[in-house]
N, C-alpha and C positions, 0 to 999 in steps of 0.2 A: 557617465557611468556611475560617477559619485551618487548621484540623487535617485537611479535606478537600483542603486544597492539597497538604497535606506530604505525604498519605497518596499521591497523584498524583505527588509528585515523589520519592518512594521506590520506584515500580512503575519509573520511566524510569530508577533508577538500579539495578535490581537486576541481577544477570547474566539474560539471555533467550536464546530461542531460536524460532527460526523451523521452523515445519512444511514437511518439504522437497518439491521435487518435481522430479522426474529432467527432466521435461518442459521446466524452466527452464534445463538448460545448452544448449538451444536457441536462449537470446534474449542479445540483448549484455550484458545488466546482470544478468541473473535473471527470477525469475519476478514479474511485474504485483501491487504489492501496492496495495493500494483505500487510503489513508491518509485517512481522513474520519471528520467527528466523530460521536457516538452515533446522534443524530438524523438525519444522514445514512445513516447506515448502514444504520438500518429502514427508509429509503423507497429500498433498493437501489442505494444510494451517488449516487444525484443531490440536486437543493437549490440548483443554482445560483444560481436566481432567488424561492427562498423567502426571505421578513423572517423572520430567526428569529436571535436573539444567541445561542441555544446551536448554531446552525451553527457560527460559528468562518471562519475565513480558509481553510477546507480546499477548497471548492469554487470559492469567491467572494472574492476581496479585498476587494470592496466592501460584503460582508456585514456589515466589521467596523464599518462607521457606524453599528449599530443599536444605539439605546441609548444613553443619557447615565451610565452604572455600569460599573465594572470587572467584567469576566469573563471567567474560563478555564474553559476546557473541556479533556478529555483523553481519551483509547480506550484501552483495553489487549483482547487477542483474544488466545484459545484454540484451536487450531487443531489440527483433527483429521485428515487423509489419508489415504485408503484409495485403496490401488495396485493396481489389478488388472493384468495382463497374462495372458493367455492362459490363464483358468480361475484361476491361481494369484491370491493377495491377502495384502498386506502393510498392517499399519501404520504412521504414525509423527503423533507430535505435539509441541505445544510454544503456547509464549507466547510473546507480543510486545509491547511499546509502539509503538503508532502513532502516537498523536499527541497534542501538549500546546499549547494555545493560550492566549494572556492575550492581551486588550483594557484598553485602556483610556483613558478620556476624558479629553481635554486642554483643557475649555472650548470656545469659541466655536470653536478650531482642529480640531475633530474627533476622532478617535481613533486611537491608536497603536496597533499589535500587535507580540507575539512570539510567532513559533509554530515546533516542530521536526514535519514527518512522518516518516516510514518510508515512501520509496516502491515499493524494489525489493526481494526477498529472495532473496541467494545462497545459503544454505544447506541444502547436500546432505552425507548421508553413503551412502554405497553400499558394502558390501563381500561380498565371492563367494571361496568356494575348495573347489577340485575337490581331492579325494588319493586316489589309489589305487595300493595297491602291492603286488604280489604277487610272490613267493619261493619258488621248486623247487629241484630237483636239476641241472634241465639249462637254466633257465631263469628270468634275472631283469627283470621288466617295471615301471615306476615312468612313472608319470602324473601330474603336480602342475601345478596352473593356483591364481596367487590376482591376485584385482582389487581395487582400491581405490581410490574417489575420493571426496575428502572437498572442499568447500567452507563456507566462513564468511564473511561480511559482507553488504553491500547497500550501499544509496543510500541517506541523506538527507537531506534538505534541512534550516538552517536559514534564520529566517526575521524579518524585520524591514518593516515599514512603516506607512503611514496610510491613513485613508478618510474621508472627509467625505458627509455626506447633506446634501443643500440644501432649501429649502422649502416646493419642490414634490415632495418625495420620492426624485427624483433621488440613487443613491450612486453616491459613485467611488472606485475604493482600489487602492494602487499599495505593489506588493512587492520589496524587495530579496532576492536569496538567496544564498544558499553551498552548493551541493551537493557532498558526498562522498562516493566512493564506494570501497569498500576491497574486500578478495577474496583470501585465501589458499586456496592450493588445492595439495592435496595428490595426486599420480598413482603408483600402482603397476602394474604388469602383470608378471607372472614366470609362466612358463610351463618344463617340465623332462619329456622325452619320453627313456629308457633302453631300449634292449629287446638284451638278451644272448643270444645262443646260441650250441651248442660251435662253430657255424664261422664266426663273426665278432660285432662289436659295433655298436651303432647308436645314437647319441646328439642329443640337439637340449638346446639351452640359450638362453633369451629372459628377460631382464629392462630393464625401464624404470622409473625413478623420476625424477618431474620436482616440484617445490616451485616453485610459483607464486605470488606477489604481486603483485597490481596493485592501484596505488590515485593516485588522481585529484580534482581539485575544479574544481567550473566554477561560473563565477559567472551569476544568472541575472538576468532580469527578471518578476514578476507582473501584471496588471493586470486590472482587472473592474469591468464595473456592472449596476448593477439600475436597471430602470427603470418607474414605471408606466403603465400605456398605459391600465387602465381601474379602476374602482375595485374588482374584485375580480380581476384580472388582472397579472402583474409579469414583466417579461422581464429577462432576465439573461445576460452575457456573460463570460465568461475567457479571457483567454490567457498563454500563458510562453513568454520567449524568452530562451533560453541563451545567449551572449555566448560567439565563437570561441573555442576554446584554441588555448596554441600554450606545449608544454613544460608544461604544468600536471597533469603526472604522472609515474610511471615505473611499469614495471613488473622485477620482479627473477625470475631464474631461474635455481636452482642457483647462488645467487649472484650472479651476476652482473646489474648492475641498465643500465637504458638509460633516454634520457628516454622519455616519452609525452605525448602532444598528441588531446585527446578536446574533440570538440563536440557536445553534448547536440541533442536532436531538438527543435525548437519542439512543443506542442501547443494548443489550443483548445478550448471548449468552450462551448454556449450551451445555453439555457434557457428555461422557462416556470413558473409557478406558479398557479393558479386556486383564491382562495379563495370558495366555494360561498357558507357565512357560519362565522359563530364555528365551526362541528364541523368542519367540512370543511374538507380542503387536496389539492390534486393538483396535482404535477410531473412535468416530461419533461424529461430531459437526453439532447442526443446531443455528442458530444466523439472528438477523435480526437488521434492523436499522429503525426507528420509523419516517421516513420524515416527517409525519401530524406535527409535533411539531415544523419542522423547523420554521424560522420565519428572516425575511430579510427586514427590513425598505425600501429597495432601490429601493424594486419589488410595485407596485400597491398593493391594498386591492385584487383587483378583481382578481389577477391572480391566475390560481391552483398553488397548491402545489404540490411537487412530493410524488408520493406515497411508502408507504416502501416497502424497498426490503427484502429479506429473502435470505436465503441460506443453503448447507448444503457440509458438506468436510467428505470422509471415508478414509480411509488409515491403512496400516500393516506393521508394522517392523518386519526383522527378521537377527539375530544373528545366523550365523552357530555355533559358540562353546565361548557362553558366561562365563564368569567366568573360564575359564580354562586358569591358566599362560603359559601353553606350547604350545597351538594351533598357528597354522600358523598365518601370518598375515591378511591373507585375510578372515582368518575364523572370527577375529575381529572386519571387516567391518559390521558396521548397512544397511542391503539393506534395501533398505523403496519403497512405492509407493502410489499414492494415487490421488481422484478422489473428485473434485468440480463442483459444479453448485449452480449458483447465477442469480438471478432478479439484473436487473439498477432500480436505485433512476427517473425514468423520468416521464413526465404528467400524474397522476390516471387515466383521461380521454383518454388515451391511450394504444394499445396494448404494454406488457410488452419485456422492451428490458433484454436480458439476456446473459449468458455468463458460461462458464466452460472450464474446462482447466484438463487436464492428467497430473501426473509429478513421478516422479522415481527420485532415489537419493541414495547415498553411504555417510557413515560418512567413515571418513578416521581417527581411533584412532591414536592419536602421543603418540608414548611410553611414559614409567614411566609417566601416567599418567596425559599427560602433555596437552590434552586437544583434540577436536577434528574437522578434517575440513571436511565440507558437501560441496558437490559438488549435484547438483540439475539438473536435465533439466526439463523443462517440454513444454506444447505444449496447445490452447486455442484457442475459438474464441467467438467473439464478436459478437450481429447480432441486427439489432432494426427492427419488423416485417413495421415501415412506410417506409422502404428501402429494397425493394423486393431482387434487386437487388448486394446491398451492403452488407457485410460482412470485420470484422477482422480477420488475422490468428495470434497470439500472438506465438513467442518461446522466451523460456527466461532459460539464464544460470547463475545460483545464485552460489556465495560463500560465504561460511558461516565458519566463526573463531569464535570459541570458545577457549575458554582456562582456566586453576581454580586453584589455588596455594593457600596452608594452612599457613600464613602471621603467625599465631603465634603457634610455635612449643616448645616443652619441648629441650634443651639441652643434651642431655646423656652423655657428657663428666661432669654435675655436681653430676649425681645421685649415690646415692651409696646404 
């Protein structure tokens, strides 16, 4: 476990980079990143209301009461993009760390967690340039256009709280957070129009460079429970509530820096689980996130606001031969699969951009108990109906390390 940990906390310290999408400088923060654990991830990023300790505190605060052992869990995703616009198709790609979770049990008092997501990703790089320049005897013409927009950062949260399960099954678990969100952003535009002839000249000259920094932190609220209602049935609830700012940022331009005052958009989310028996599991999550409430000092009074998105994720695990110590290995493996669709956070006054994604997934159990690694693939696209023409294709391949060790054991060489 030791060396699985390290190997986890060398992935979240290495330099990263997020697969971009142009579609993102459309939303306040960037583009909608999914930040949830392996296991989530194969059953299409819902889980709200699944008992499962290698969940993690990503969906459910309350999740973290399950289990009397220490355990983290972590995601790292590979992330592929394919841009089309009108016939034409680019790529671009990159890594990321999503997310690192540790539990762990504090006795009769329940269990504590620490966990960081990745929830938004700003980063874009864009660049374009026209030149054409042609030279005679009677006649000189020069055309030069170059574009440039570059962003880097996102949001995320970290993360601190408890959960307790009671004994009738009943969890509750409540989260402290610190969200940050940072954004350099780079702007060029230069545009150069000359056209000479013997009986006069004609000239045009456009440049803009703008160096953008904004960065902010809001403190938040988590809280969540699962609850059971039948003996193969468990309902599950989440919510976050971001706590007003006022001056808990700036943003700087060309220098020149001013305060900023940014207050995060509450969201929610609820849940189901239905375990069949030992092979089978199936959940439904629908969640949304409340943009009316967002609020950004930096924006004008007058401008809209984006309006909230919704969503909803299904998905089914199955176990060929759970609970049996002698079955093969493969009979061990968790198949998962699972199916999303999501609204974007962008203008109320406009048609709704949206998104959904397919994904399938294998846990891979590491004997004696020793934890489990989720291999995910899945497949998406992104589309905003004021771009007829344009679409994202999203593939992305997650790893997911878990792992869980009982830190305090009885001795049996004392008992007698």
């Amino acid at each position: 476990m030791k060396k699985t940990l390290v190997t986890a906390l060398i992935f979240f310290a290495a330099l990263s980079a997020g697969a971009q999408s142009p579609l993102g400088l459309n939303y306040p923060l960037g583009a909608p990143d999914l930040a949830v654990s392996g296991a989530s991830a194969a059953l299409g990023g819902g889980g709200t209301a699944a008992v499962d300790e290698y969940m993690g505190v990503s969906q459910n605060p309350a999740n973290a009461a399950v289990g009397n052992r220490s355990v983290f869990s972590a995601l790292i995703s590979y992330d592929i993009t394919n841009i089309y616009d009108d016939g034409a198709s680019s790529g671009v790609s990159g890594y990321m760390p999503k997310l690192l979770s540790l539990i762990l049990p504090v006795g009769g008092a329940g269990n504590v967690v620490f966990a960081m997501q990745k929830r938004y990703d700003a980063n874009l790089n864009f660049y374009t340039r026209d030149v054409k320049k042609m030279v005679d005897i009677d006649t000189t013409a020069t055309h030069t256009t170059a574009i440039e927009v570059r962003r880097k950062g996102g949001l995320s949260a970290w993360q601190a709280g408890w959960a307790y399960r009671f004994g009738n099954g009943v969890s509750l678990g409540l989260i402290y957070e610190r969200l940050f969100f940072n954004r350099d952003s780079r702007d060029i535009f230069e545009s150069e129009l000359s056209y000479k002839l013997a009986s006069g000249t004609t000239s045009y000259a456009d440049s803009t460079h703008n160096n953008v920094t904004t960065e902010f932190a809001n403190n938040s609220l988590r809280f969540g429970a699962q609850i059971p209602v039948h003996e193969k049935v468990t309902l599950g609830f989440a919510g976050e509530y971001p706590f007003p700012g006022q001056g808990n940022g700036s943003v700087n331009v060309n220098g020149d820096t001013s305060s900023l005052s940014v207050t995060l958009p509450p969201a929610m989310i609820i849940g189901a689980a239905y375990a069949l028996d030992a092979h089978w599991l199936f959940i439904a999550d629908a969640y949304s996130t409340l943009w009316e409430f967002y609020e950004n000092n930096d924006f004008p009074g007058s401008s809209p606001k984006p309006d909230r998105d919704f969503g909803i994720s299904v998905g089914a695990r199955y176990i060929p031969a759970a609970n049996i110590l002698s079955s093969k290995y493969w009979e061990k493996v968790h198949y998962s699969a699972g199916f999303r669709y999501a609204t974007l956070p962008n203008d109320k006054s406009l048609d709704r951009a949206q998104e959904y994604a397919l994904s399938v997934g294998a846990g891979l159990p590491i004997p004696r108990d020793g934890g489990m690694v989720d291999i995910v693939l899945s497949y998406g696209k992104r589309s905003d109906p004021r771009y007829r023409k344009y679409e994202e294709n999203i593939v992305k391949l997650q790893l997911g390390l878990n792992g869980g060790r009982d830190w305090f054991q009885k001795d049996a060489s004392k008992e007698y």
